[in-house]
C-alpha positions in Angstrom: -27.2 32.2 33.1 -25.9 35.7 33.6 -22.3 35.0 35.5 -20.5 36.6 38.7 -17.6 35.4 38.4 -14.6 37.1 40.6 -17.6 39.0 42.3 -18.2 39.2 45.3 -22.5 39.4 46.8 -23.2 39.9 50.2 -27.2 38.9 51.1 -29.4 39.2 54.7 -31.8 36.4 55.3 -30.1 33.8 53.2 -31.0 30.5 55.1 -34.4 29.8 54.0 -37.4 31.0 51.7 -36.5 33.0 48.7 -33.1 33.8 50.8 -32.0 30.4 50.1 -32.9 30.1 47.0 -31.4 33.6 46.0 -28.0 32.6 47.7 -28.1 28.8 45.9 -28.5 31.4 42.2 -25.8 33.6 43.4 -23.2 30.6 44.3 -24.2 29.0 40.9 -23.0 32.3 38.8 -19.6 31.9 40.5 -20.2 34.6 43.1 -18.3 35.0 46.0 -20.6 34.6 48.7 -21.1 36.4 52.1 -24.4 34.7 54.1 -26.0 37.3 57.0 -28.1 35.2 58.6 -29.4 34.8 62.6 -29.8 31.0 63.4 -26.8 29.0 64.2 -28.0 25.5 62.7 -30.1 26.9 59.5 -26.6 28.7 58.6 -24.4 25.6 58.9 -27.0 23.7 56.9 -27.3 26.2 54.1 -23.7 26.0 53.4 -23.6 22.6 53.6 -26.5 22.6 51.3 -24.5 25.0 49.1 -21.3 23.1 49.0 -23.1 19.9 48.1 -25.1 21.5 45.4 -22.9 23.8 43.7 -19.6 22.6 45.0 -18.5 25.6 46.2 -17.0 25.7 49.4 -16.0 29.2 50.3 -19.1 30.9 51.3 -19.0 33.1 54.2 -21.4 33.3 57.0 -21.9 36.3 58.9 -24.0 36.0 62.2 -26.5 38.5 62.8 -29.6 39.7 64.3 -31.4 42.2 61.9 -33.5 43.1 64.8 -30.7 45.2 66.6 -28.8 48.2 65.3 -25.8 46.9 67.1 -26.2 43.6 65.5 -26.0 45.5 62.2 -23.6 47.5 63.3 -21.4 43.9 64.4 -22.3 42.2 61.0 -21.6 45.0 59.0 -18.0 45.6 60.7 -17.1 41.6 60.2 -18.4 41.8 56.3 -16.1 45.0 56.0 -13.5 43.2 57.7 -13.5 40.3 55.2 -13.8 41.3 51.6 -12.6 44.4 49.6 -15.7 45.1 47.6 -18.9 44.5 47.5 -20.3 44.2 43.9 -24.0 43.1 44.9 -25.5 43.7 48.0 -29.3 41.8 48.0 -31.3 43.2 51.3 -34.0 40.6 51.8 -34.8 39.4 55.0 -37.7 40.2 56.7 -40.4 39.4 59.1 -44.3 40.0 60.1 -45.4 39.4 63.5 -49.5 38.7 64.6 -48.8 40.8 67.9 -46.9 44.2 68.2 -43.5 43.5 69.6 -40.3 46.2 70.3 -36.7 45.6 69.6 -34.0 46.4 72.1 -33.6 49.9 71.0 -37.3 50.3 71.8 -38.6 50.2 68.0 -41.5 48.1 66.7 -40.5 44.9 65.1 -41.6 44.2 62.0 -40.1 48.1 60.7 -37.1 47.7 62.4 -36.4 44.0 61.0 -38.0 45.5 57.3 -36.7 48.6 56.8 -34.1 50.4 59.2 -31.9 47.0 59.0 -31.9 47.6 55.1 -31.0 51.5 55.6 -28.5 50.9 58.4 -26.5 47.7 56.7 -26.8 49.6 53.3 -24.9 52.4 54.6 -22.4 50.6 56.7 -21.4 48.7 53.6 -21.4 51.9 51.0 -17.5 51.9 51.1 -17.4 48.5 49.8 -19.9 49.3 47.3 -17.9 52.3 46.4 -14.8 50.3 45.4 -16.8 48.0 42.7 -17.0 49.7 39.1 -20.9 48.9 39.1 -22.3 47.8 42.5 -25.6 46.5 42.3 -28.4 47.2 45.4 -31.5 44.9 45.4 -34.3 45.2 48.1 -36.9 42.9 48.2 -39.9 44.7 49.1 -43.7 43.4 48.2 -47.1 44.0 46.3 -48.2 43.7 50.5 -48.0 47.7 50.1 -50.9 47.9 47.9 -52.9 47.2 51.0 -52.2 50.0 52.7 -53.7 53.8 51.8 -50.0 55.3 53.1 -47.2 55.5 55.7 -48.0 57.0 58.9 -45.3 58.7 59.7 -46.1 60.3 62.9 -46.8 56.7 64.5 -44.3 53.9 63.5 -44.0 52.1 66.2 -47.3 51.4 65.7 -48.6 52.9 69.2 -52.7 53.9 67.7 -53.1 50.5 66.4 -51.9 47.0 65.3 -51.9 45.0 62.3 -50.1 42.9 61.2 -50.6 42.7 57.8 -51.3 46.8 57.5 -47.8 46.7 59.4 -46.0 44.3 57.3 -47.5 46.1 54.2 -46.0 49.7 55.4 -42.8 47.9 56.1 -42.6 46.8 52.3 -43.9 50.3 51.1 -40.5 51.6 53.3 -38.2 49.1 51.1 -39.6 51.2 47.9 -39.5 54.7 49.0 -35.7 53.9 50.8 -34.8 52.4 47.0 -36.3 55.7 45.4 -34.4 58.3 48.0 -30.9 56.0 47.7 -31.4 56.2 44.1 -31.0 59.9 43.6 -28.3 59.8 46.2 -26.3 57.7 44.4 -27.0 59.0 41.0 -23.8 59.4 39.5 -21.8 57.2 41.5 -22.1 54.3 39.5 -24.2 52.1 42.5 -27.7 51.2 41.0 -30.3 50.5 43.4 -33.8 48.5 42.6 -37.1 47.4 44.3 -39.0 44.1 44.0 -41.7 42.2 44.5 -40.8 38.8 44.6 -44.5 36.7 44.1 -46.8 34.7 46.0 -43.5 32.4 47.1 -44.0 29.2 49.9 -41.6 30.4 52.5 -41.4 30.7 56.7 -42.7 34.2 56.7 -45.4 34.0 59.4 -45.0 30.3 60.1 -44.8 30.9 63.4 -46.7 34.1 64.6 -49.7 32.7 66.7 -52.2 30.2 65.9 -54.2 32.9 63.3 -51.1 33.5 61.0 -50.1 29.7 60.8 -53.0 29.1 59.8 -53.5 31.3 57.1 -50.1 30.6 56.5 -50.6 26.3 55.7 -54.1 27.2 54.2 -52.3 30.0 51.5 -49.6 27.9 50.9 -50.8 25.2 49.1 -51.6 27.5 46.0 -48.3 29.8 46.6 -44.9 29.1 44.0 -41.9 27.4 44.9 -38.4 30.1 46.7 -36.6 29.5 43.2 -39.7 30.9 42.0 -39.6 33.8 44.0 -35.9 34.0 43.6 -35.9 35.1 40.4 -36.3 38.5 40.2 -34.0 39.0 42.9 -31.4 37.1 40.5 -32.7 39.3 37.6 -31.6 42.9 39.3 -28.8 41.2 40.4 -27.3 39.7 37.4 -28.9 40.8 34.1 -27.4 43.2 31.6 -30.4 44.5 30.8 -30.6 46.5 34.2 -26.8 48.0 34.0 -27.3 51.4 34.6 -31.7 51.5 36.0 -31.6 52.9 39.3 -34.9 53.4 41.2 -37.2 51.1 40.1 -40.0 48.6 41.5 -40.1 45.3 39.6 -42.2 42.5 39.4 -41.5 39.3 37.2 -38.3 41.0 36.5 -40.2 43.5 35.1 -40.3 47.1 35.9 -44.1 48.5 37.4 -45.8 51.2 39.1 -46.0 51.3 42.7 -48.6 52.4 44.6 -49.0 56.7 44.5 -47.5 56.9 48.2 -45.0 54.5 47.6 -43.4 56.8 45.2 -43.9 60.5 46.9 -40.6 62.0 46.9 -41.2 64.3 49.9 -42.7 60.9 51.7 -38.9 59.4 50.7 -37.0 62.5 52.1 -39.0 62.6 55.4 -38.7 58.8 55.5 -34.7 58.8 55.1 -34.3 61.7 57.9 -36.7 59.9 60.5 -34.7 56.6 59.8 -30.9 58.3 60.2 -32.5 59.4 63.7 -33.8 56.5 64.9 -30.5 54.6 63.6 -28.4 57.5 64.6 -26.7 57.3 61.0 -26.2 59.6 58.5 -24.9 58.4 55.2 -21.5 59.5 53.4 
């Protein structure tokens, strides 16, 4: 087991699914945990679940709703407040919704939750990452992206048409062409940034989206792996020697792959990263 000891990893959506199970790996290597997550009573039980497990009792907890660029903006400011470096920042909460639905600043859902959450907290902790000697970034995105043909640029909030798993899948296709684009911004700087896909994995990810999504949801389940499963890549990019220095990648059973041709389309990336500093209304360092 790869150690983080007198490190410090800060991770979104770490109070159940994968999450947990990624936070449980991260407390076991020694890490010095910060916990962004939205519901008051999972959070309290995660640590608690933690500290009995591990025996470590100084994890933080960060409230926040992904789902709002001020919440961002809030959780980022308290993480920043509270520890001096960040040395591994894992992005992976994330949502899919049956029916289209708007955030407060107006944006669809599932891409705000998915993908500007992960560009906005990202940059808003950059300083922090700045001050490690080798930061790691690790954004769990999905194989869901094979199932789309590309990224409609000219309509994400989804105004011609609703899907959800078409949405969910362009969402995840953002998390790899984000890593790609942050990758060549940060070449040099000593940050490495990498993609995954994190399995088939039992978790709460449209549990509760309408009768048609729960359903497929208890029905698919039965033959999906267990979080720790799901975890482990996630652990991999985070931990492991052997990625020290790979920047830009897409992995899958902690191995690197090939994306999907759109998914990797640097002028896709570019566009991507200037439509996502307008509709955050941040531009990065």
């Amino acid at each position: 087991m790869n150690r983080l000891d007198g490190k410090t990893a800060v991770l979104t959506g770490g109070t159940s699914g994968i999450g947990r199970a990624t936070a449980m790996g991260l407390a076991q290597r020694g890490a010095r945990l910060v916990v962004l997550g939205r519901d008051p009573a999972r959070c309290d039980e995660t640590l608690s679940a933690i500290a009995a497990e591990t025996g470590r009792t100084d994890v933080t907890l960060v409230r926040c709703d992904l789902a709002s660029l001020g919440g961002v903006r809030a959780a980022a400011a308290a993480v920043l407040d509270r520890v001096e470096s960040i040395d591994v920042l894992v992005n992976n909460a994330g949502t899919t919704l049956a029916d289209r639905q708007l955030t407060d600043d107006g944006f669809e859902m599932t891409f705000a939750v998915n993908h500007l959450a992960y560009f906005l907290l990202t940059g808003l902790l950059l300083p922090r990452l700045r001050e490690a000697p080798a930061a790691r970034i690790v954004n769990v995105a999905s194989d869901a992206h094979r199932f789309v043909s590309r990224l409609d640029l000219d309509d994400l909030g989804r105004e011609r048409g609703y899907g959800a798993m078409r949405v969910y899948g362009e969402s995840k296709a953002s998390n790899i062409l984000f890593t790609r684009e942050l990758a060549k911004r940060l070449d040099g700087s000593g940050i490495t940034v990498n993609a995954l896909h994190p399995g088939g994995i039992r978790s709460n990810l449209g549990a509760n989206q309408g009768p048609l999504l729960g359903l497929v949801h208890r029905v698919v389940s039965v033959f999906l792996k267990s979080p720790e499963v799901g975890a482990r890549t996630s652990l991999y990019l985070a931990t492991d020697p052997g990625v020290e220095g790979r920047s830009g990648g897409y992995f899958v059973k902690s191995r690197e792959v090939t994306p999907k041709a759109f998914a990797r389309d640097d002028a896709t990336a570019a566009r991507l990263w200037e439509i996502s500093e307008q509709m955050t209304g941040f531009s990065y360092p």
